[in-house]
N, C-alpha and C positions, 0 to 999 in steps of 0.2 A: 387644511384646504389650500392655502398657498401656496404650498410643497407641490402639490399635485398639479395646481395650474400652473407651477413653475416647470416642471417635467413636462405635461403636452403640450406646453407652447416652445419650448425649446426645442425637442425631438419633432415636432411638426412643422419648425423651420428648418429643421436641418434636411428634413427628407424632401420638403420643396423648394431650399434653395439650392441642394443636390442637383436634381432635376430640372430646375432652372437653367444651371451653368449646363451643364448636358446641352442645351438646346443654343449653344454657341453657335451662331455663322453655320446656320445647319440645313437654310434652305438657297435653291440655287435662282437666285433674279437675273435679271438680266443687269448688263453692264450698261450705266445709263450715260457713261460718257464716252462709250464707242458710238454710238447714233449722234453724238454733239458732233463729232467730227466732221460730220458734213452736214448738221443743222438739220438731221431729219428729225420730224415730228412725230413721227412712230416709230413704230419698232419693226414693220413687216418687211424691213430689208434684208435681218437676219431669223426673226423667229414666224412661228406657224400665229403665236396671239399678237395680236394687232397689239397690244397696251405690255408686251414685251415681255421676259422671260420664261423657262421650261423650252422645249422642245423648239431646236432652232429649221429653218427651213432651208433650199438651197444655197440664199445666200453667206446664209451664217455659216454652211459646214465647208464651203468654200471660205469664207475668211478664218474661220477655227484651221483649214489644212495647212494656207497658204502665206494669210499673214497675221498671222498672233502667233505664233511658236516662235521659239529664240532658236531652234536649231529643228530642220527636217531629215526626220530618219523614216527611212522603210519607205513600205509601199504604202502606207495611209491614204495618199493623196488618191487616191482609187474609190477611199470608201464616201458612200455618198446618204449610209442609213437607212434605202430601202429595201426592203423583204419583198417587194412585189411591186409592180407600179401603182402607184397612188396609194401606198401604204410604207410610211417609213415609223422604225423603232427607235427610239432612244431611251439616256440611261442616265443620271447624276448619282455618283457614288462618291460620299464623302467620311469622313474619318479624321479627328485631332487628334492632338496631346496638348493638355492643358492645364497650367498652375495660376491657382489664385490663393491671395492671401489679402487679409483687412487689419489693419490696426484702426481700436477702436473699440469700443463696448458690444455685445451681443444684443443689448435691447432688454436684457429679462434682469439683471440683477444690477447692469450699469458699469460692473468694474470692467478695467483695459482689459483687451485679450485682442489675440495676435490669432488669428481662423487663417489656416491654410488648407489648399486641397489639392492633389496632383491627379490627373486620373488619363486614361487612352478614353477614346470617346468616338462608337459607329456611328455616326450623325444621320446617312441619308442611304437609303439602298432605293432609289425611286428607279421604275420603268417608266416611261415615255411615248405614248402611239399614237398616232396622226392618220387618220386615214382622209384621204382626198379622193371625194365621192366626184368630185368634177374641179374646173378650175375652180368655180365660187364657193364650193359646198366641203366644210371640212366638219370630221369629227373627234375628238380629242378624249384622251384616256391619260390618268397620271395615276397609280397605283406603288404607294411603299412597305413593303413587308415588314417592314420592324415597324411601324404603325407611328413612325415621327408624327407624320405629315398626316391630316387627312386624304381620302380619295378624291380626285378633283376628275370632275367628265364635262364636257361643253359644246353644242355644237354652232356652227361660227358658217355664216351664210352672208358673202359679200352681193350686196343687191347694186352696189354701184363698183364696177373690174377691170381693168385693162382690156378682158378677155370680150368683155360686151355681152355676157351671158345675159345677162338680165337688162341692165341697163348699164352703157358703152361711159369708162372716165371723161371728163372733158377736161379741161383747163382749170374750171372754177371750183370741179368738182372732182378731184382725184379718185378718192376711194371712200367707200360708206358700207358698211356690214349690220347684223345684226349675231348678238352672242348670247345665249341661254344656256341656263345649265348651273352649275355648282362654279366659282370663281373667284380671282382676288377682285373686288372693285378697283378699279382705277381711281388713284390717289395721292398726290404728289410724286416726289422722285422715286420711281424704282429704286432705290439703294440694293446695292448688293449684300447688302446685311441686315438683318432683322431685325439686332440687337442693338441698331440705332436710338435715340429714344422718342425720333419722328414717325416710330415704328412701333414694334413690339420691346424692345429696352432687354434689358437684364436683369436681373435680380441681386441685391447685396445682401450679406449675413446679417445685418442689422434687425430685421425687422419684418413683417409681412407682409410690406408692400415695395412693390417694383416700382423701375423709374420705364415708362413709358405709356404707351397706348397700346389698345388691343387688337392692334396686328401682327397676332401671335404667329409662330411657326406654322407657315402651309394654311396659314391662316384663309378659309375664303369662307363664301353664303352664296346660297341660292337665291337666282334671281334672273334677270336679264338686261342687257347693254346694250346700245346703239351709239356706236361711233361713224366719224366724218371725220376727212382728210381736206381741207378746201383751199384751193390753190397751191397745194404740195408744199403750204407753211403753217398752217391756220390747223390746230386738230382740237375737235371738241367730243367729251364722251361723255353721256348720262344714262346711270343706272337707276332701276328698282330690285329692291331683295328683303328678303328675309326681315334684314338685321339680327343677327345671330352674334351679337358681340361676344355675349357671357357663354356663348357654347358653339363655335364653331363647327362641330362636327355635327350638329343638327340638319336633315334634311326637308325640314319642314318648321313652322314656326308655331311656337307654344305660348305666344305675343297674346293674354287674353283682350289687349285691346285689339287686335288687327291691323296694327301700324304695320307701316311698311317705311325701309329705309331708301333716301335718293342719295348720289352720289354724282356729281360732275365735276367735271377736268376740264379745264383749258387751259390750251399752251401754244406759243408763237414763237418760231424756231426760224432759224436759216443761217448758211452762210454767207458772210460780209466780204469777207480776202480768201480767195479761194485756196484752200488749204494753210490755212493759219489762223485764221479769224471767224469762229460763230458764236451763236450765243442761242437762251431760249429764256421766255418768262413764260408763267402760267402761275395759272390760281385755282385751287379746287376746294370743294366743300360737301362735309357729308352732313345730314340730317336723320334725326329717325326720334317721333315722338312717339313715347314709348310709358307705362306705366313706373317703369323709374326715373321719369323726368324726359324733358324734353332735349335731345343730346344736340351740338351743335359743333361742329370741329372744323376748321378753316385751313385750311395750306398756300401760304404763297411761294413760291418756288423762282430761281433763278438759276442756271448755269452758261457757265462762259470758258471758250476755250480761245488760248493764245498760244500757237507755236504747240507744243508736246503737252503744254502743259493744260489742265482741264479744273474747273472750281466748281460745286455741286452746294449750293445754299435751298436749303427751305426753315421756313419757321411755321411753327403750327401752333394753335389757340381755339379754343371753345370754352363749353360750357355743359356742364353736365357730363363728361366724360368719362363711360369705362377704362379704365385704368390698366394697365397689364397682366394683373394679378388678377384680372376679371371678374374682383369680389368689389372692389373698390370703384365707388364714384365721384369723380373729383368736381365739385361745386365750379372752380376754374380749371384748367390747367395752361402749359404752352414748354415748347420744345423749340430747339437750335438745333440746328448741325448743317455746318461749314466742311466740306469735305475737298482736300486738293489730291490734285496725284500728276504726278511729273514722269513721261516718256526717257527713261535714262538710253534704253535702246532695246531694238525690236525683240518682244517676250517679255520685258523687267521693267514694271511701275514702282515708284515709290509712293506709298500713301500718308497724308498727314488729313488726321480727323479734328475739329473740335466740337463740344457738345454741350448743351447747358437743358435743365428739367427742371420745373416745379408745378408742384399741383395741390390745390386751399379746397380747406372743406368749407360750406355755406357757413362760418361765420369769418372766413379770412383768414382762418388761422393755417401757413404752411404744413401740408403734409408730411412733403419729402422736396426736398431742392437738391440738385445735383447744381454745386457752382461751375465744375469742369468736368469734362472728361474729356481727356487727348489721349488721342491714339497713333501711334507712329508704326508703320506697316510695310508690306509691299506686297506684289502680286508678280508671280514668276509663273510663265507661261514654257515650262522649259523644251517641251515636246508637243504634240499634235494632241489637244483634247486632252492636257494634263497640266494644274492650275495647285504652284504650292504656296501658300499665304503665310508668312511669319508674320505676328503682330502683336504691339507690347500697350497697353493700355492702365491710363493713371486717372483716376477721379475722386473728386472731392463731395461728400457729401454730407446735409444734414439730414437728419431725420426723428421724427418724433420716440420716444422709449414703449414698450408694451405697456409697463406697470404705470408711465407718468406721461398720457398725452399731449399735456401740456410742458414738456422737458425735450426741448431738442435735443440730442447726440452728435457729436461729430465722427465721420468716418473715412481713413484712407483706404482706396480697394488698386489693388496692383493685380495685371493679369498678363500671360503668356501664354499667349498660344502657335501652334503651326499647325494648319491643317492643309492636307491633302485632299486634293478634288477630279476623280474625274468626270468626264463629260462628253458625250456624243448624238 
């Protein structure tokens, strides 16, 4: 009998933590410290979603032509993404190569072993469509063939515009929309990596449970949002949804109590020394009482930029917590991640990550603690709408054994990857 639970618990980590590492840096966010640079509080200077990534609008694919590439070729600067007026396509197509390897126990038997894995990896084939029914009125489409990501559709109806369609911006009151539809909730930092563990985390060979939260890949839920822009510093946004933690790709809720989840954001942005000096604070929190407990997840958030250089803090804490692995509910948990990156010159960031997780079952006892995880990186923007990311990541982890809950492990995981991205 041992034998046997020894075979599918091992071949059943190994096929989802396969699949795990697959979903490496696989979906495309927005860049949350290109908006620091001049202390905007949203995002709709370069994308179509007001709360930031996917399918960028004219500002962005004028900064995508003119200034993020480290060198201009061709005639790009021409393309602008629409197929017809008030209908523009875009596209995120991604692809790694990537090695990971762990010293340290498998979890099933205890003894040392050395897990390595190399593999090429299609990450992302997503389409992008935006149609603009009017200035205020847009409609949105994200559809990925290889089925990464789910399908995400939304439509987005600003009631307060520049344009005055409905009701004319003032001073006090910049901009105000409303968003329905399928989406990520607004949530702390957009990170442009998922695999944060203020996010959706990764997954180690050790064990069955990941280090993160369940904002898995392409991760969103059905719901609706209402954001405000106030005094073009001041942005505040609160949703209702689903709550769809354990199954994302649900378009309806199977909730037999009928909860519903809220979500709000707030953040206070601007710049200080004009072109040198901004910053942003905010704090967000989600809820959703739910018949596995009452969930309760908090984010404070800070970034600050000085000169080239740009620093992305949030730390996140609740209670009740789905967990990554979307099977697991952590009685507490709480996450770090300290993110810098430094402007060497125009197209080439270097990035430096640090990261810290743990998350207790209802009697206190650690689940899984990540002490570290540093990531040393960069971001090469070498061409117009072409993004290649080397990055070498080291963490330290404990974590409980299958056979002996009560038996922490220790674990080293080393990883490399380079992925190529494009983008339009």
């Amino acid at each position: 009998m041992f034998t046997l639970t020894y075979y599918e618990a091992f071949m059943k980590k190994q096929i989802f933590i396969f699949s795990s590492l697959l979903f490496i840096s696989s979906q495309l966010y927005a860049l949350p410290r290109f908006a620091l640079l001049k202390g905007d509080a949203n995002c709709l200077g370069c994308h179509v979603n007001p709360t930031g990534g996917q399918l960028r609008g004219p500002g962005g694919v004028s900064y995508a032509i003119n200034d993020l590439p480290m060198w201009k070729r061709g005639d790009s600067i021409k393309y602008t993404g629409e197929i017809s007026p008030g209908i523009r396509l875009g596209g995120d197509f991604r692809s790694q190569v990537l090695y990971f390897s762990q010293k340290g126990p498998l979890g099933v038997t205890g003894n040392d072993t050395t897990y390595l894995l190399s593999t090429f990896h299609a990450m992302s084939l997503a389409f992008e469509l935006d149609i603009k029914a009017t200035n205020t009125l847009h409609g949105f489409f994200r559809y990925d063939p290889l089925g990464i990501t789910p399908t995400e559709g939304w439509a987005l109806l600003h009631f307060v515009h520049s344009s005055g369609e409905i009701f004319q911006s003032t001073e006090a009151v910049t901009n105000a929309y409303v968003k329905v539809g399928s989406f990520l909730p607004a949530f702390g930092i957009r990170y442009d990596d998922h695999t944060v563990y203020v996010k959706g985390g990764t997954a180690n060979v050790s064990g069955f449970n990941r280090q993160g939260f369940f904002w898995s890949p392409g991760y969103r839920d059905v719901g609706a949002e209402m954001g405000a822009l106030f005094f073009d510093h001041l942005g505040i946004v609160a949703g209702v949804f689903n709550g769809s933690e354990q199954n994302p790709t649900l378009n309806f809720s199977m909730d037999p109590s009928n909860s519903r989840a809220f979500c709000v954001r707030a953040n206070l942005s601007g710049e200080i020394v004009e072109d040198l000096l901004s910053g942003e604070i905010g704090f967000s929190r989600y809820i959703h009482n739910q018949f596995t407990g009452n969930m309760n997840l908090n984010a404070a958030h800070f970034a600050l930029r000085i000169g080239p250089v740009t620093i992305l803090n949030e730390y996140d804490f609740g209670n009740n917590i789905v967990t990554s692995d979307i099977q697991t509910i952590a009685a507490k948990a709480n996450a770090f991640c300290s993110e810098a990156a430094i402007n060497l010159t125009k197209g080439f960031d270097a990035i430096l990550r640090f990261e810290t997780f743990k998350d207790q079952d209802s009697t206190g006892a650690t689940i899984t603690q990540v002490k570290n995880r540093i990531m040393i990186g960069a971001q090469w923007f070498p061409l117009r709408f072409l993004e290649i990311r080397p990055e070498y990541r080291l963490a330290s982890t404990t974590q409980r054994t299958i056979i002996s809950p009560n038996t922490q492990q220790s674990i080293k995981e080393n990883t490399i990857l380079i992925q190529t991205h494009v983008f339009f």
